[in-house]
N, C-alpha and C positions, 0 to 999 in steps of 0.2 A: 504494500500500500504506500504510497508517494506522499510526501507532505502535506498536502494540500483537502488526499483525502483524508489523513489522520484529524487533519483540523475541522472536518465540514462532521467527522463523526463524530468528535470530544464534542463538537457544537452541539449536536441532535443527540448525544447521550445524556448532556447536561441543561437539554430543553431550552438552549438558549436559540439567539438569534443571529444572523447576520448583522443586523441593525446594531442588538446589544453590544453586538463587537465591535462593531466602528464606533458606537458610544466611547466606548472603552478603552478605544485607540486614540478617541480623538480625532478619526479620519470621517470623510462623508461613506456612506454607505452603500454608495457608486460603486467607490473606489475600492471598498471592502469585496464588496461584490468579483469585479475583477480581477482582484488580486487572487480568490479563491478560485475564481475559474481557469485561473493562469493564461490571464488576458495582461496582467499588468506584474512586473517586478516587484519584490518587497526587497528592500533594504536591512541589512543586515540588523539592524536596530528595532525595526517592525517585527522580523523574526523572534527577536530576543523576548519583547515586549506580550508578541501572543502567547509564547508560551508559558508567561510567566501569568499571563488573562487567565492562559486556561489551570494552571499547576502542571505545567509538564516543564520536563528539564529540554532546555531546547536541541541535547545532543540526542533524548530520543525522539523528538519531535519530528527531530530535519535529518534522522543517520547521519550525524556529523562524528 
């Protein structure tokens, strides 16, 4: 499973939202949106940041 879908499952196993995440990041919800479709880049910092949204270490979030 790829990053992108580990984060859209932690999302829908913890009933939250797309929305609530961009709350959370502080990004628009656009943007959230495409960065989970992997339409848009996140930056190494955004990385760091969801992970720690969701409580995951972001080396198993992202197999780093």
């Amino acid at each position: 499973m790829d990053h992108l879908e580990k984060i859209k499952q932690k999302l829908s196993d913890e009933e939250r939202s797309q929305r609530w995440l961009a709350r959370k990041l502080n990004k628009s919800h656009s943007l959230v949106h495409m960065m989970l479709k992997g339409e848009r880049n996140m930056d190494s910092q955004t990385r760091i940041d969801i992970a720690n949204i969701l409580g995951e270490e972001p080396e198993s979030l992202y197999n780093v």
